[in-house]
Backbone as CSV, one residue per row, in Angstrom:
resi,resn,N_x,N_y,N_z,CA_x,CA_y,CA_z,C_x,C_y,C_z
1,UNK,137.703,192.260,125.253,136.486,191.484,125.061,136.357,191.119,123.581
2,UNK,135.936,189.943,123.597,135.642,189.615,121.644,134.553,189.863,121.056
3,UNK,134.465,190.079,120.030,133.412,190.567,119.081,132.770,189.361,118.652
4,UNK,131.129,189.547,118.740,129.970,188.781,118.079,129.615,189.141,116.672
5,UNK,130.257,188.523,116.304,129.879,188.635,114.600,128.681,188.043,113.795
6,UNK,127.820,188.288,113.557,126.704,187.925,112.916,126.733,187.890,111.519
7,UNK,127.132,186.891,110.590,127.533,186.523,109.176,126.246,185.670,108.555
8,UNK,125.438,186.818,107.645,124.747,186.138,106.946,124.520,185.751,105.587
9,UNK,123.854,185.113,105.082,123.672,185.579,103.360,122.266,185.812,103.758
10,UNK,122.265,186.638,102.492,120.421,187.734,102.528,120.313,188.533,101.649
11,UNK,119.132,187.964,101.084,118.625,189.011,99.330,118.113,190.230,99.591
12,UNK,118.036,190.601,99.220,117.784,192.581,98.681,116.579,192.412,99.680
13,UNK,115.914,192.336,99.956,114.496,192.339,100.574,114.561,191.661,102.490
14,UNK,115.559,191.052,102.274,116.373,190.773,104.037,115.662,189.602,104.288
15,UNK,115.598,188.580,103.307,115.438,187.113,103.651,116.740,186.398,103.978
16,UNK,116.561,185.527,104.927,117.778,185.477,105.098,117.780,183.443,105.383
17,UNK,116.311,183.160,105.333,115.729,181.931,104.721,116.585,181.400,103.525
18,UNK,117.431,179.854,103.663,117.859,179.257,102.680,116.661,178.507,101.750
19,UNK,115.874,178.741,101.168,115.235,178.555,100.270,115.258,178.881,98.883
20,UNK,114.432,178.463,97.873,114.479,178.546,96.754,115.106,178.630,95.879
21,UNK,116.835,178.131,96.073,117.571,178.454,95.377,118.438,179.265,95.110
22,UNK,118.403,180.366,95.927,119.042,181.690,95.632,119.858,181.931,96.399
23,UNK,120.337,180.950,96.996,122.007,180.992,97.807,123.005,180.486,97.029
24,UNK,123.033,181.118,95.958,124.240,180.965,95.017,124.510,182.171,94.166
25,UNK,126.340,181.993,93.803,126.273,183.276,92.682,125.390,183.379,91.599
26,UNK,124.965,184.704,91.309,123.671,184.960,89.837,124.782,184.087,88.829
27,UNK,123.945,183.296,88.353,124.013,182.461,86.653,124.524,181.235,87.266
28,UNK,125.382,180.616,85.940,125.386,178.915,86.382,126.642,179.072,87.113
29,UNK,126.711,178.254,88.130,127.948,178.278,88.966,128.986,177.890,88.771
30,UNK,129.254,176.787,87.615,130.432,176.709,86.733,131.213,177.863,85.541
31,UNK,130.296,178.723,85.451,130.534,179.622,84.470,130.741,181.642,85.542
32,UNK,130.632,181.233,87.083,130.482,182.231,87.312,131.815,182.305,88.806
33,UNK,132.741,183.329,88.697,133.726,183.569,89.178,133.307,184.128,90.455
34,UNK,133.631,182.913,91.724,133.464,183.945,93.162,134.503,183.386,93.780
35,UNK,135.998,183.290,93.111,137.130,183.612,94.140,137.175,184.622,95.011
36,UNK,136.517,185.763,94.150,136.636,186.966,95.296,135.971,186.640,96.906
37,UNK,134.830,186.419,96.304,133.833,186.391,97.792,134.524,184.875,98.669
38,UNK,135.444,183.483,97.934,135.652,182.905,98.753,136.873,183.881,99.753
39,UNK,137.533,184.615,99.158,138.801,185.273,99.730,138.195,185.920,101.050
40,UNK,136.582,186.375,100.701,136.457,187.402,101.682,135.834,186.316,103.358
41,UNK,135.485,185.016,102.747,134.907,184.270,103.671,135.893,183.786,104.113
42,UNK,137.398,183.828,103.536,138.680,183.160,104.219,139.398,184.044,105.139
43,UNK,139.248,185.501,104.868,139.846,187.033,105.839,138.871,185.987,107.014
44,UNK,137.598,186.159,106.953,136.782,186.009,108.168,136.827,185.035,109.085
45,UNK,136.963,184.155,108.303,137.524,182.485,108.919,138.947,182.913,110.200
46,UNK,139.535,183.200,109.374,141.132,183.267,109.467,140.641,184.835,111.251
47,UNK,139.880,185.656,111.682,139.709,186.657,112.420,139.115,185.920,113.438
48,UNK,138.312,185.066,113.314,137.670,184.340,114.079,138.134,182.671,114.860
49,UNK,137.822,181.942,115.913,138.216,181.313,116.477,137.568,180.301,117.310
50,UNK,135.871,181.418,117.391,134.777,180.316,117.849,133.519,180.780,116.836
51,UNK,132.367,179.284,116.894,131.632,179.098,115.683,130.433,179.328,116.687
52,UNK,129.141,180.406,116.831,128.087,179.490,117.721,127.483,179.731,116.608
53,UNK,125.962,178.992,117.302,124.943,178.102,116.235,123.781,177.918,117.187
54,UNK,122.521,177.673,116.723,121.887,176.944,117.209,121.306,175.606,116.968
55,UNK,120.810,174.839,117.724,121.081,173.310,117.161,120.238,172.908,116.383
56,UNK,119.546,173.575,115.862,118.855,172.912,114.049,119.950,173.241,113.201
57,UNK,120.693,174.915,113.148,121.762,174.864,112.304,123.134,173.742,112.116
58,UNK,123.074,173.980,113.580,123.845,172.778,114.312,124.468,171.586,113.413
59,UNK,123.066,170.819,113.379,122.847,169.633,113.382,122.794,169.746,111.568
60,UNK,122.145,170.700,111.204,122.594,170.174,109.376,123.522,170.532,108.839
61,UNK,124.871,171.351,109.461,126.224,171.465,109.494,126.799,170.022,109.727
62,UNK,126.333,169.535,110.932,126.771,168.180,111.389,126.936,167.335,110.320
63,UNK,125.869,167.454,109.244,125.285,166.233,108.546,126.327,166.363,107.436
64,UNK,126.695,167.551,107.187,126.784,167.988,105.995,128.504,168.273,106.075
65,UNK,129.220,168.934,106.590,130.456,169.415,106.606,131.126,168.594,106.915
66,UNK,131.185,167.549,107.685,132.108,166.622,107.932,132.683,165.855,107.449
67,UNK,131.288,165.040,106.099,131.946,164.442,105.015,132.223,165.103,103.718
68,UNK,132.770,166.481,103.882,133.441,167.506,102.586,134.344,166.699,102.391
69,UNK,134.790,165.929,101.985,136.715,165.481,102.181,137.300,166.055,100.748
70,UNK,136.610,166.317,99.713,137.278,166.884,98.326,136.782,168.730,98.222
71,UNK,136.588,168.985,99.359,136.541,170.604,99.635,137.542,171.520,99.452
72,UNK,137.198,172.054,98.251,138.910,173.368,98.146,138.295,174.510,99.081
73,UNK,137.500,175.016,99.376,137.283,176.212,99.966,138.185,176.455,101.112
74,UNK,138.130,175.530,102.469,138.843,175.395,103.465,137.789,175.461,104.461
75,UNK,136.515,175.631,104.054,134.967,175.690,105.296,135.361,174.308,106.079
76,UNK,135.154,172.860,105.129,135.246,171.801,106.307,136.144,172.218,107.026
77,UNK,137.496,171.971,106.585,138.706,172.049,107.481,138.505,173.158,108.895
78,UNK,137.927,174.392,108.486,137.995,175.280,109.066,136.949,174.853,110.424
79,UNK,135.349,174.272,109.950,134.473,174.194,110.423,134.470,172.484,111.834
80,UNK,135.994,171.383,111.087,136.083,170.679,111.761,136.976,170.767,113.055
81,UNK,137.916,172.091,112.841,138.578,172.298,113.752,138.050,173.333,114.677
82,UNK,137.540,174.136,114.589,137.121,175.378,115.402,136.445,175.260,116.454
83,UNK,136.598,175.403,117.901,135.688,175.657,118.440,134.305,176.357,118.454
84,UNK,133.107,175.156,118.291,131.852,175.346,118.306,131.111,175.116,119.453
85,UNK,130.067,176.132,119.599,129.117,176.340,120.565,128.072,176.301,119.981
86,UNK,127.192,175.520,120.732,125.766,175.466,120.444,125.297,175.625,121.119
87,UNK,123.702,176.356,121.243,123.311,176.843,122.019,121.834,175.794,122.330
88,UNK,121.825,175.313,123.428,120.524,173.844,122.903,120.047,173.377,124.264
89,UNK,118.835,173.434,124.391,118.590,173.035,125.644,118.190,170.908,125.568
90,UNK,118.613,170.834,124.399,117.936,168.980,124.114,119.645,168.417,123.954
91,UNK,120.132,169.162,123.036,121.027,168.400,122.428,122.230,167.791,123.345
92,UNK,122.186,166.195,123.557,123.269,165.858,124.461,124.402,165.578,123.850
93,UNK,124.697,164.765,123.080,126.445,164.532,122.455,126.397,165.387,121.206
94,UNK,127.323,166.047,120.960,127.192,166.983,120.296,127.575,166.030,118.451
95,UNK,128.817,165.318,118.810,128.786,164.002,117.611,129.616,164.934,117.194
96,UNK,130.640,166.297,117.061,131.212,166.888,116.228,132.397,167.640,117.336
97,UNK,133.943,167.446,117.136,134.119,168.008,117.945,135.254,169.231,117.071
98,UNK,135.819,169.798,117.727,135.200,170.394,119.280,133.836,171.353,119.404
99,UNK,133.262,170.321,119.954,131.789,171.466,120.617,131.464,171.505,121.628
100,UNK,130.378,172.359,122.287,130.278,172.707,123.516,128.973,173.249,123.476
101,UNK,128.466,172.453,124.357,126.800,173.032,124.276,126.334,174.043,125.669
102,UNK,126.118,174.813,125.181,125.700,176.082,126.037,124.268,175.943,126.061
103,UNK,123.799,175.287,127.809,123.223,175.079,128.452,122.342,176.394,129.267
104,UNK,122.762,177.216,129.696,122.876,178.135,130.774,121.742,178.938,129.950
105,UNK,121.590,179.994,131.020,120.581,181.468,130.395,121.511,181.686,128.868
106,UNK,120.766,182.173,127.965,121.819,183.187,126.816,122.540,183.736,127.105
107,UNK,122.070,184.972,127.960,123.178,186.149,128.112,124.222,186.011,129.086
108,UNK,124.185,184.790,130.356,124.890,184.665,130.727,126.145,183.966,130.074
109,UNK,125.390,183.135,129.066,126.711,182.347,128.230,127.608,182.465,127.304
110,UNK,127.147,184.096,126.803,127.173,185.033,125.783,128.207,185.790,126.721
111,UNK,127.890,186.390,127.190,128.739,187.268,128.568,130.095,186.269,128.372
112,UNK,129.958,185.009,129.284,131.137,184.537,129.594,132.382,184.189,128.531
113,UNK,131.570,183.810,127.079,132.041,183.205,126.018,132.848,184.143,125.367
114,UNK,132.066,186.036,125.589,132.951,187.163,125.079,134.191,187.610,126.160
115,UNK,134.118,187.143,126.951,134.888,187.761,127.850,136.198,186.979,128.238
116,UNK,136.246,185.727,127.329,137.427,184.790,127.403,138.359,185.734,125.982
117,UNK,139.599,184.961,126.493,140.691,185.667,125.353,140.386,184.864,124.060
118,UNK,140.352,185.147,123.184,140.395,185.013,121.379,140.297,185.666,120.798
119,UNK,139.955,185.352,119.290,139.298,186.432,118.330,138.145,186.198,118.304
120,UNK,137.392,186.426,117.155,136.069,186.724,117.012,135.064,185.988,117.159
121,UNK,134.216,185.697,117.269,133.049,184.497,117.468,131.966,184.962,116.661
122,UNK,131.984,184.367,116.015,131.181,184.299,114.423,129.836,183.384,114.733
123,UNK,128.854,184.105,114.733,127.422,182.837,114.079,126.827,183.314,113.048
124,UNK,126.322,181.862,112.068,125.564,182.505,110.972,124.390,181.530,111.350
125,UNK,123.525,181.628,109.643,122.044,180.925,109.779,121.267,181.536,111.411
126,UNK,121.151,179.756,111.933,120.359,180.227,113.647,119.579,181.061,113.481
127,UNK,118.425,181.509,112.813,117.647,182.582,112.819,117.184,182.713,114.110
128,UNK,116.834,181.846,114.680,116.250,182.348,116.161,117.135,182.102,117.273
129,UNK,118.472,181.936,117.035,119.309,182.570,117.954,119.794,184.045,117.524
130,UNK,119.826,183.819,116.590,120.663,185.427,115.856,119.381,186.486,116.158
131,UNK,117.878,186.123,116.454,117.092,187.483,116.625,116.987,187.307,118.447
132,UNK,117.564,186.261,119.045,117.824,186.553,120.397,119.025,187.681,120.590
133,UNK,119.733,187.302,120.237,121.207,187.885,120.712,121.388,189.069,120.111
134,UNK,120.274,189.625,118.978,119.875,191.172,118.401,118.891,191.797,119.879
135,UNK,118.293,190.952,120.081,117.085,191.504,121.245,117.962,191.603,122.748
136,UNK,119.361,190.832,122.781,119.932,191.271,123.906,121.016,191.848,123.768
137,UNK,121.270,192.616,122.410,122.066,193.564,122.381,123.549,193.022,122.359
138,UNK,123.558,192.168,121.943,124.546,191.185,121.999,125.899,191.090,121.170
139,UNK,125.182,191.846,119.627,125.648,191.662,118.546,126.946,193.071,118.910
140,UNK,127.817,192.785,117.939,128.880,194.092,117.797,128.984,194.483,116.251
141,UNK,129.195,193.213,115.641,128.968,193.766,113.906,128.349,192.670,113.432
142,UNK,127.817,192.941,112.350,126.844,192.463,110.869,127.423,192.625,110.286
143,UNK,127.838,191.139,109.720,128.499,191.139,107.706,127.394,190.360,107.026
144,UNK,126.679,191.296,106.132,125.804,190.626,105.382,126.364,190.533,103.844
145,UNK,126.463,189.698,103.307,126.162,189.080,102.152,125.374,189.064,101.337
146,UNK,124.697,190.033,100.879,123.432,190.239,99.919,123.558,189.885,98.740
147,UNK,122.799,189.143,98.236,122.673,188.400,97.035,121.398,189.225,96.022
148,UNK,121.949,189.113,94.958,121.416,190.525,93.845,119.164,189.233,93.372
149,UNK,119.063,188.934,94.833,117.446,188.721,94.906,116.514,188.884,95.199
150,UNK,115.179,188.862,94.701,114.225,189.407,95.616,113.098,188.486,95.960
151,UNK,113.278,187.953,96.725,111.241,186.934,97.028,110.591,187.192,97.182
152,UNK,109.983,188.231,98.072,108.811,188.660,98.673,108.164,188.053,99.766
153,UNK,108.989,187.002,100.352,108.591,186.203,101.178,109.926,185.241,102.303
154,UNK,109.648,184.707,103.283,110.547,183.822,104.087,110.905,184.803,105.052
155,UNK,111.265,184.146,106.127,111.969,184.318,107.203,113.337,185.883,106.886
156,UNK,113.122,186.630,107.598,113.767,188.165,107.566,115.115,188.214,108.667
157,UNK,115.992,188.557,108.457,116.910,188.477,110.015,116.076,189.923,109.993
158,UNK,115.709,190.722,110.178,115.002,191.753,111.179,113.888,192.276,110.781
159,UNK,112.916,190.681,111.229,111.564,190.509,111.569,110.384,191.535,112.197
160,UNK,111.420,191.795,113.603,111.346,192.205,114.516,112.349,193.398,114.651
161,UNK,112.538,194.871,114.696,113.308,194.967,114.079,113.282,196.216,115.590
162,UNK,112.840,195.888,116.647,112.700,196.585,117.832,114.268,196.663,118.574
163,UNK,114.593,195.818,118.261,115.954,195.890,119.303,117.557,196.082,118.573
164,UNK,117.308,196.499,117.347,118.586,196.957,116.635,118.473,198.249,116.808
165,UNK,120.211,198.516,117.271,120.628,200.041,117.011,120.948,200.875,115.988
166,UNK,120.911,201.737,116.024,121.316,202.339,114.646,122.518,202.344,114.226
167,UNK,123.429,201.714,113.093,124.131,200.886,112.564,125.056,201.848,111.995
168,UNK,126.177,201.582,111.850,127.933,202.295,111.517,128.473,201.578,110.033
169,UNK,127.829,202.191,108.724,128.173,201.158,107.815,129.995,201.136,108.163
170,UNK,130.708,199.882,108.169,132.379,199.834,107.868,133.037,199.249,106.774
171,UNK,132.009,199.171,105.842,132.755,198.172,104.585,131.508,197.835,103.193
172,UNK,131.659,198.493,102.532,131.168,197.658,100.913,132.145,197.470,100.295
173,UNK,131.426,196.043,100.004,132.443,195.511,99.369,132.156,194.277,97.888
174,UNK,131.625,194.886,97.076,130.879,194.247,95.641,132.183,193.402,95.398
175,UNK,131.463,192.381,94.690,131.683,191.028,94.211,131.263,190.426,93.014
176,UNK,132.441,189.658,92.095,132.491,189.972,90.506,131.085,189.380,90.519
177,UNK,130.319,188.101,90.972,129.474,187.557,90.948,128.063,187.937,90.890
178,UNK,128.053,189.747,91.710,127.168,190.123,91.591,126.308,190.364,93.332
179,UNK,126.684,189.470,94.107,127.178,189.847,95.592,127.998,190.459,95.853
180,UNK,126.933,191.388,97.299,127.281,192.316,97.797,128.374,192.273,99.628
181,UNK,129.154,192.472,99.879,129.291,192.203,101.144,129.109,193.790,101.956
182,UNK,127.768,194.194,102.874,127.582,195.080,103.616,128.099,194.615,105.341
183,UNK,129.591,195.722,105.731,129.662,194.938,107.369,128.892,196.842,108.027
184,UNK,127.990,196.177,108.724,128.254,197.147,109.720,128.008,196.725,111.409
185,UNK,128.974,197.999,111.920,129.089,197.853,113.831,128.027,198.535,114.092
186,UNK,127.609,198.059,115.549,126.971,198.414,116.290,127.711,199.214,117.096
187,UNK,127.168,200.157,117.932,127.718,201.775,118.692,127.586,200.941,119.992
């Protein structure tokens, strides 16, 4: 069976809201070294094989990744080829391929999607798919990305914090930049 990977970025305080700026390495980004952390987003890329999402994330991926064409990272490339799932009860042409819009109950589509042969199936952002698929137990590991910030405010990946198990740290992993990468499994 394949693993649901839940990949976020999220400041010290568990916002996990792209706002204000603070989804970047600490200082100016020309002057600040995160080969490391791209290396660690390329291991992950490279383990994985399907992308889900939900379709607000969806759709500003859509907008946005397709016309990378001077991208060294390898995200477009990675993000134009991969099988993606979205999870959307509106969205009809998806406009990006390969995608696949997952129609059905969650857990039934979740069920079927882990139980095909690949590697890993990775979603990030989707806040309100990612606190569904925490509430149906769905998840297998968390790689968070913590960024050395604090707001006091925005959207939390665990809001709600009723349906997480108690967690197996498997990896720290600091970053010259000052990001943190925390993975942990679920039991």
């Amino acid at each position: 069976m394949r693993d649901l990977i839940v990949t976020e970025n999220i400041t010290l305080d568990g916002v996990i809201e792209a706002t204000e700026g603070w989804f970047a390495p600490a200082g100016d980004e020309s002057e600040v070294d995160s080969s490391d952390v791209e290396e660690a987003i390329r291991e992950q890329r490279e383990a994985a094989d399907a992308f889900l999402v939900g379709r607000v994330t969806f759709e500003q991926m859509r907008g946005y990744w397709p016309q990378q064409t001077d991208d060294t990272t390898g995200i477009s490339d990675y993000l134009n080829a991969v099988s993606k799932y979205v999870v959307s009860s509106t969205l009809q042409d998806p406009e990006w391929e390969p995608t696949t819009v997952l129609r059905g109950p969650l857990g039934d589509e979740i069920e079927a999607l882990k139980s095909e042969p690949g590697k890993d199936i990775v979603t990030t952002g989707s806040i309100t798919l990612v606190r569904e698929l925490i509430a149906g137990g769905f998840v297998d590991e968390y790689r968070l990305f913590v960024y050395p910030v604090v707001l006091g405010h925005g959207e939390r990946l665990f809001a709600d914090a009723s349906g997480v198990p108690r967690l197996e740290l498997t990896e720290t992993r600091p970053f010259r930049c000052g990001i943190v990468l925390l993975r942990y499994r679920t039991p």
